[in-house]
FIKOLZA-1660 file (N, C-alpha, C; in steps of 0.1 Angstrom, whole numbers, plus 5000, padded with zeros to 4 digits):
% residues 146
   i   px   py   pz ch aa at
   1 4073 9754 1774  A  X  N
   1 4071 9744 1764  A  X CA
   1 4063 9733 1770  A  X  C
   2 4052 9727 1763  A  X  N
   2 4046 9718 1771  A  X CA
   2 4045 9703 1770  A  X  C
   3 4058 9701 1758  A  X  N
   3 4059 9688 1751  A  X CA
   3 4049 9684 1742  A  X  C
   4 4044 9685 1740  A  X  N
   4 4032 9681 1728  A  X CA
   4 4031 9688 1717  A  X  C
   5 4038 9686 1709  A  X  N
   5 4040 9691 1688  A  X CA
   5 4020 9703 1690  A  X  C
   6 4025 9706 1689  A  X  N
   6 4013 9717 1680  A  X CA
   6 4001 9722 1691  A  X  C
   7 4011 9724 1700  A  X  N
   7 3999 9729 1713  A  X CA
   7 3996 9741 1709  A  X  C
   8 4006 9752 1708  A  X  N
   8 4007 9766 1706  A  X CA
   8 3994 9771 1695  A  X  C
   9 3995 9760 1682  A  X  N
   9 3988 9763 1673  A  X CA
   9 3971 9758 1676  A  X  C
  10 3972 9748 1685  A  X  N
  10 3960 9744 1686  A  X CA
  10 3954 9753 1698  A  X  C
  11 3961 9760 1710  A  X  N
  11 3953 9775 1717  A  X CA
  11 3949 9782 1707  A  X  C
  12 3956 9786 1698  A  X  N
  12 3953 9799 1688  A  X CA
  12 3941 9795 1684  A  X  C
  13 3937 9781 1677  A  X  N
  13 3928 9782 1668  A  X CA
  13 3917 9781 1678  A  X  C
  14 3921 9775 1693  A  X  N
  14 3907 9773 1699  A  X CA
  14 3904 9788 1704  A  X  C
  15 3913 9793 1706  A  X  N
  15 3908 9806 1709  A  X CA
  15 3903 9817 1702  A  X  C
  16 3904 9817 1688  A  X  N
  16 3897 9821 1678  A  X CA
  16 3879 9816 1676  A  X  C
  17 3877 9807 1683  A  X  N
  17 3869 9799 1680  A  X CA
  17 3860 9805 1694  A  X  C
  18 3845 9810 1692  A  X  N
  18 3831 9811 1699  A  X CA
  18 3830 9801 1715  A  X  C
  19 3832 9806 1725  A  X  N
  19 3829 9798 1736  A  X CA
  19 3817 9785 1732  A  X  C
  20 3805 9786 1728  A  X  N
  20 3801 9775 1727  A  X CA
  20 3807 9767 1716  A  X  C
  21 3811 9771 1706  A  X  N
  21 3818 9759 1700  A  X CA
  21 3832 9752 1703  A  X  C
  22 3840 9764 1709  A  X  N
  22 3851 9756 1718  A  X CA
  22 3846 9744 1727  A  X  C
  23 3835 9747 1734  A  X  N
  23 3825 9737 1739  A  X CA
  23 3824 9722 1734  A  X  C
  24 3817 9728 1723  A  X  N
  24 3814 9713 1714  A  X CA
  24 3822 9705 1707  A  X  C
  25 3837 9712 1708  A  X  N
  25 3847 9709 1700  A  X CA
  25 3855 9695 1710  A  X  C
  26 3856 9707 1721  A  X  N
  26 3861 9697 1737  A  X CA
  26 3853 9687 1737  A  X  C
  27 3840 9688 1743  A  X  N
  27 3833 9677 1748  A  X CA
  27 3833 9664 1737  A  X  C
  28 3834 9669 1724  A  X  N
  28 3831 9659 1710  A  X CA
  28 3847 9653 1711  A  X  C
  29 3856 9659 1712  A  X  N
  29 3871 9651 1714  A  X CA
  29 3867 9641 1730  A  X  C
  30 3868 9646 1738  A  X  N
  30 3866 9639 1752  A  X CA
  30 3860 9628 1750  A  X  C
  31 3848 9632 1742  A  X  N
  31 3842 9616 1741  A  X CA
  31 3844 9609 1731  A  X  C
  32 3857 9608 1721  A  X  N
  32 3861 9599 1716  A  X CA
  32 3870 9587 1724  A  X  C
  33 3878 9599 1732  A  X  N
  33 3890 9591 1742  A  X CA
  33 3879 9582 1757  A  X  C
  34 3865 9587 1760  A  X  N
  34 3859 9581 1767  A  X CA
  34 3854 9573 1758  A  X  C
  35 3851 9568 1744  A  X  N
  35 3846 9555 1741  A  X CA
  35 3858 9547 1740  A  X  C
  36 3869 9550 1743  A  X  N
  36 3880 9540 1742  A  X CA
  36 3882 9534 1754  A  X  C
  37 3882 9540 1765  A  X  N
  37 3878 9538 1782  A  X CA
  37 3867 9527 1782  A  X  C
  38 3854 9533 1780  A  X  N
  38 3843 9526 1779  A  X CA
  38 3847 9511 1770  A  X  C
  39 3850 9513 1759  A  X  N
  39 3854 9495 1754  A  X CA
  39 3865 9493 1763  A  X  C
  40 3872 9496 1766  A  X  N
  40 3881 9483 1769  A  X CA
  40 3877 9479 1784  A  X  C
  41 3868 9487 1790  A  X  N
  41 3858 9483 1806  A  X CA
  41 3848 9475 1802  A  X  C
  42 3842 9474 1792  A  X  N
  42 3833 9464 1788  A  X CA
  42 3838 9452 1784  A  X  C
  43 3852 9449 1781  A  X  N
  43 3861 9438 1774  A  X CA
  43 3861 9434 1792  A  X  C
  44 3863 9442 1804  A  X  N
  44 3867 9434 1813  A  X CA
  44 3858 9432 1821  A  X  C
  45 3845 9437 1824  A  X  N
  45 3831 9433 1828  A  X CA
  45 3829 9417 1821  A  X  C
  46 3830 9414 1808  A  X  N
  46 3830 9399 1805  A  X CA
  46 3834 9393 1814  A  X  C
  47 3842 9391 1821  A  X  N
  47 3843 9379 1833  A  X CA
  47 3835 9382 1845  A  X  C
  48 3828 9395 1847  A  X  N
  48 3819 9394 1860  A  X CA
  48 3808 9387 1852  A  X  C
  49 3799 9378 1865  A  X  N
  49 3786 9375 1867  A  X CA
  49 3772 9382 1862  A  X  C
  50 3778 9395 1860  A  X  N
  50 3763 9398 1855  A  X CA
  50 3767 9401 1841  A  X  C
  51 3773 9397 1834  A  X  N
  51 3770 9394 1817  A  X CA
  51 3762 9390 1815  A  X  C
  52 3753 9380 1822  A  X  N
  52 3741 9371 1814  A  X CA
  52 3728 9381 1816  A  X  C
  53 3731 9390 1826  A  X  N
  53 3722 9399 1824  A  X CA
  53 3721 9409 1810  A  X  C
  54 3735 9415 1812  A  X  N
  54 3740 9426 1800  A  X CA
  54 3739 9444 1809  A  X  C
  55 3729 9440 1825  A  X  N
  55 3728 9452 1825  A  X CA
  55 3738 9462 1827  A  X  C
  56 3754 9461 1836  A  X  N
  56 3766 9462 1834  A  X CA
  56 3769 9466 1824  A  X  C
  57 3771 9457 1817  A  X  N
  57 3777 9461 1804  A  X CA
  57 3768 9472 1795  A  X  C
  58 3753 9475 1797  A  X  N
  58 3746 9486 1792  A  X CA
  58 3748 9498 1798  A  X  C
  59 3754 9501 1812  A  X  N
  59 3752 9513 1821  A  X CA
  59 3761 9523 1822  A  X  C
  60 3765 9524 1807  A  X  N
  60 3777 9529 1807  A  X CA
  60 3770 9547 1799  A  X  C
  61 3771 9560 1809  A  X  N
  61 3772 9571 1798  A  X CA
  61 3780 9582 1801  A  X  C
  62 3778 9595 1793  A  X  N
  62 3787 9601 1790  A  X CA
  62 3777 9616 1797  A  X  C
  63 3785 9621 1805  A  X  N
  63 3778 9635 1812  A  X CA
  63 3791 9647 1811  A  X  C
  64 3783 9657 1804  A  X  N
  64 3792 9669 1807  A  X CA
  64 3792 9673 1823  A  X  C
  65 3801 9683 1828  A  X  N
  65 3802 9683 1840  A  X CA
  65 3804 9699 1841  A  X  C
  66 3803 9706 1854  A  X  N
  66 3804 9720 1850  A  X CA
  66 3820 9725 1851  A  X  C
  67 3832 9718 1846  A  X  N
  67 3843 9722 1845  A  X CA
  67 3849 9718 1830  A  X  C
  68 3833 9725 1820  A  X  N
  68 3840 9724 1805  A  X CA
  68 3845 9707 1806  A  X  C
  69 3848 9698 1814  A  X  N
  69 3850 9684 1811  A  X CA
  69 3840 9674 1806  A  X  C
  70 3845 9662 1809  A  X  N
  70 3830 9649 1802  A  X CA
  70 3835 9640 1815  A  X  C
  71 3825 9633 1823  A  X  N
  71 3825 9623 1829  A  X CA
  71 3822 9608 1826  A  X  C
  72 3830 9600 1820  A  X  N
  72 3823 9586 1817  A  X CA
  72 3817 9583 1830  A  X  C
  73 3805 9575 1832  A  X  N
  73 3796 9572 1840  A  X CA
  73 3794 9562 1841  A  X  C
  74 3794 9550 1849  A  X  N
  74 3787 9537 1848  A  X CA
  74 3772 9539 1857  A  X  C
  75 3764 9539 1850  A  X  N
  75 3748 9541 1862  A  X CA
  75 3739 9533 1863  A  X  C
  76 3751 9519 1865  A  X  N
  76 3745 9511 1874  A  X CA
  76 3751 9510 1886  A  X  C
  77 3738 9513 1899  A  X  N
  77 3747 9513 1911  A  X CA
  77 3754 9507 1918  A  X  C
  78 3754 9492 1919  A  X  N
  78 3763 9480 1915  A  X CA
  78 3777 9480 1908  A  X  C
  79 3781 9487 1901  A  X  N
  79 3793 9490 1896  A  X CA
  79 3800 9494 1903  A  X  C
  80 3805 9502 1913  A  X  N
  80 3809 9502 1924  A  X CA
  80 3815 9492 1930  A  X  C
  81 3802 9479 1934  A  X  N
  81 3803 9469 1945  A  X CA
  81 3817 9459 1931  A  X  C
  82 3811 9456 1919  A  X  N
  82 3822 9451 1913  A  X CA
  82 3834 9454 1914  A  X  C
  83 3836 9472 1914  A  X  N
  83 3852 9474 1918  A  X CA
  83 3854 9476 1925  A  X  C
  84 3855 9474 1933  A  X  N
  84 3857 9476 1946  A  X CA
  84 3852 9466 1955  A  X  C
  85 3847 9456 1956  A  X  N
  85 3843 9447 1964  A  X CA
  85 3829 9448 1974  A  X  C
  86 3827 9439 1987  A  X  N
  86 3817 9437 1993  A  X CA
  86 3820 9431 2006  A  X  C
  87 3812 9433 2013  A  X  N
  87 3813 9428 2026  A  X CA
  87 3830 9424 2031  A  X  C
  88 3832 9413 2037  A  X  N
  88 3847 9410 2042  A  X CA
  88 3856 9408 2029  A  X  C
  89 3852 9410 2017  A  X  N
  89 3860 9413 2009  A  X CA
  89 3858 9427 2000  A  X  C
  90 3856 9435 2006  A  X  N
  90 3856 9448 2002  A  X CA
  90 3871 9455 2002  A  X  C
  91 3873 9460 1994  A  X  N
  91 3889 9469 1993  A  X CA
  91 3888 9474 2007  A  X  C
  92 3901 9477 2013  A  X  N
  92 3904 9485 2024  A  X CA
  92 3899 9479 2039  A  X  C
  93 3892 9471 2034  A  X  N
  93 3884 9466 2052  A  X CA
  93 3871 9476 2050  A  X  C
  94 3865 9484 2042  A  X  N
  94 3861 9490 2045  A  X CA
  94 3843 9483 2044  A  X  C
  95 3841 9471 2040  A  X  N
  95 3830 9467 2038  A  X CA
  95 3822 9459 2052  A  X  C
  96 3816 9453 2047  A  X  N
  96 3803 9449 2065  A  X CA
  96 3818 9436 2069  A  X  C
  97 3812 9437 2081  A  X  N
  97 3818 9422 2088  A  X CA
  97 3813 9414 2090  A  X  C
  98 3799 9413 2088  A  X  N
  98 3792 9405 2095  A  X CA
  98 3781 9395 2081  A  X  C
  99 3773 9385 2080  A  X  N
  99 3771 9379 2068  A  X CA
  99 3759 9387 2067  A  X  C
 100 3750 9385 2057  A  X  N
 100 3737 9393 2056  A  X CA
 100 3732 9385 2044  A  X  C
 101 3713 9387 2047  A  X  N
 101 3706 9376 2037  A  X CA
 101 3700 9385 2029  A  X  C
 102 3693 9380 2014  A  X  N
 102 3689 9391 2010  A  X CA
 102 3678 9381 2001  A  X  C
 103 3667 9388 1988  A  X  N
 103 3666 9377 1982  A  X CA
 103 3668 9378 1968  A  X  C
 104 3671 9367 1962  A  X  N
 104 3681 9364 1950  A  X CA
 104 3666 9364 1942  A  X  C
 105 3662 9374 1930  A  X  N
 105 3652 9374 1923  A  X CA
 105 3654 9361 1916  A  X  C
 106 3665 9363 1904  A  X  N
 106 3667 9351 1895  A  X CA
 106 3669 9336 1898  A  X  C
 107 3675 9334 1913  A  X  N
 107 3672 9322 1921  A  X CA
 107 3663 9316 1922  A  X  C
 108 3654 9331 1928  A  X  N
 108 3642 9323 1938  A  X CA
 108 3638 9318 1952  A  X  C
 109 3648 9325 1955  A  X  N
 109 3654 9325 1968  A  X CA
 109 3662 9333 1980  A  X  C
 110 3664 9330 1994  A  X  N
 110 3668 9340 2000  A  X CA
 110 3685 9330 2000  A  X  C
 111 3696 9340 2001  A  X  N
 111 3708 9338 2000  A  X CA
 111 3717 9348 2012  A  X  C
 112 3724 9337 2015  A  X  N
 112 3732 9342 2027  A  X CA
 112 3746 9343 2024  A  X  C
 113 3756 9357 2024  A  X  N
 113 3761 9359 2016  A  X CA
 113 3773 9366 2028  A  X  C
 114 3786 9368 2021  A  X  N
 114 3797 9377 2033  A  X CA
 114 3802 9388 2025  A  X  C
 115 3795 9385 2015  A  X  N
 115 3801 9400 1999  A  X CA
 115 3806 9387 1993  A  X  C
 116 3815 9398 1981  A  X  N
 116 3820 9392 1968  A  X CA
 116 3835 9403 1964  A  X  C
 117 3846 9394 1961  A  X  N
 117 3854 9399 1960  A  X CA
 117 3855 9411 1950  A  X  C
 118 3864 9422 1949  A  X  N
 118 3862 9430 1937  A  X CA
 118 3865 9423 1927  A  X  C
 119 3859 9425 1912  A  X  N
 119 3868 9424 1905  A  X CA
 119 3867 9435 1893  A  X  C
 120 3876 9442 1896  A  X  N
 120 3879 9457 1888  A  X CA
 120 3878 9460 1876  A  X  C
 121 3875 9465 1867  A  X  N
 121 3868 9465 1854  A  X CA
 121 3877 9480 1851  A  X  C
 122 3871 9492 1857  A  X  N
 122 3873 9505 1855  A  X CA
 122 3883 9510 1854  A  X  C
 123 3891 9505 1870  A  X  N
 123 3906 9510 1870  A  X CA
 123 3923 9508 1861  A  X  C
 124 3915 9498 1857  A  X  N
 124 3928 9486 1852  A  X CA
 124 3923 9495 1833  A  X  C
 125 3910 9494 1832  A  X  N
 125 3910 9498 1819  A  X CA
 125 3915 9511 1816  A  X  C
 126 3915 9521 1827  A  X  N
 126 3921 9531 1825  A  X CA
 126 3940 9533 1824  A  X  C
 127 3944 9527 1833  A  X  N
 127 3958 9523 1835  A  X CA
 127 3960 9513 1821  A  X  C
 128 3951 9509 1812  A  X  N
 128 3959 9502 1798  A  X CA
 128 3956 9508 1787  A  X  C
 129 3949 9522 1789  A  X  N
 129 3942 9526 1777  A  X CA
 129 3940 9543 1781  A  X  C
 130 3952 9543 1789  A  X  N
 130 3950 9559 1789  A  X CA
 130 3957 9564 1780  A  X  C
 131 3967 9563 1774  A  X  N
 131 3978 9566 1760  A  X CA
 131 3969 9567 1748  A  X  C
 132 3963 9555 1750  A  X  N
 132 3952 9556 1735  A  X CA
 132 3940 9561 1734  A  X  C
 133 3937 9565 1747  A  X  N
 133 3923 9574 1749  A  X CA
 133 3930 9586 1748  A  X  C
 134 3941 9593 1753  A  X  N
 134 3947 9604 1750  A  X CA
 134 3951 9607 1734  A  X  C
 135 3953 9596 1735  A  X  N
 135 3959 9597 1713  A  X CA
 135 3944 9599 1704  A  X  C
 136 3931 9595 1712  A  X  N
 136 3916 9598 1704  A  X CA
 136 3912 9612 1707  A  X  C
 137 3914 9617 1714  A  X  N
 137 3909 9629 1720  A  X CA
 137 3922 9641 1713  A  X  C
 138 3928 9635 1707  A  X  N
 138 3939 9645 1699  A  X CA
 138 3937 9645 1687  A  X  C
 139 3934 9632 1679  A  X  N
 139 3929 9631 1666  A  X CA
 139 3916 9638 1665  A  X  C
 140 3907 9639 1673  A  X  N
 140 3892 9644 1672  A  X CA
 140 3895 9659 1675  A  X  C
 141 3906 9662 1681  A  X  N
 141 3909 9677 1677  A  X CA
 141 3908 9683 1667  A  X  C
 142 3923 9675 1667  A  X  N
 142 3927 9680 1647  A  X CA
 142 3914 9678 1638  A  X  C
 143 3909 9666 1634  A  X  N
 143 3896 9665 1627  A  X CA
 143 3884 9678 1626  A  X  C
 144 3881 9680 1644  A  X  N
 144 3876 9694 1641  A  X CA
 144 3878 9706 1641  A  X  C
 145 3891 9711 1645  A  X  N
 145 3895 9720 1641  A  X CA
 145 3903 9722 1627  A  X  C
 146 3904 9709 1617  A  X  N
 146 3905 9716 1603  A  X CA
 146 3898 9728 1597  A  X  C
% end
């Protein structure tokens, strides 16, 4: 028994159902429960620094993967350095020790910098919105498998 009301009936019907459309049935549920991921990461990117850009908050997609799953993606490569941090404030110790200059386009200038603390967007959205991203990806079941 797997705990979840109507698993047994929903194998049956998926297995009734043509490998590629079992396909499109999955990946089209998955990515309802990833647009619920995706907003509530975008609710918490508003307090990072690069909102005035938006490009953060645009770099958000959705990639099938070769395990029949969907990967939400952030592809901006900077996303990372926000969760997880930078230089002597990097998670774990694991970032530079030492300061480093670079140059600031939108300044105008060169800036001398030790990193930037994390501040986590991704993780926290998933730990408050994993119940209701699992409750989307069960309604988009049922919906397509009527």
């Amino acid at each position: 028994m797997s705990g979840i009301r109507g698993v047994d009936s929903l194998m049956r019907t998926m297995n009734s159902r043509s490998q590629g459309l079992r396909r499109e049935v999955v990946l089209s549920a998955l990515a309802a429960g990833a647009m619920v991921l995706e907003g509530e990461m975008k609710l918490r990117i508003r307090d990072n620094d690069d909102v005035d850009t938006g490009n953060l908050m645009n770099a958000f997609g959705q990639q099938p993967t070769s395990d029949h799953s969907l990967a939400l993606v952030v592809m901006a490569e900077y996303g990372a350095y926000h969760e997880y941090g930078t230089g002597i404030y990097a998670e774990g110790g694991k970032g530079r020790k030492t300061p480093w200059v670079y140059f600031n386009e939108r300044a105008g200038h060169y800036v001398t910098t030790k990193g930037m603390p994390a501040k986590p967007f991704a993780r926290p959205a998933v730990d408050a919105k994993r119940g209701a991203a699992a409750r989307a990806v069960a309604r988009a079941l049922a919906r397509k498998l009527r």
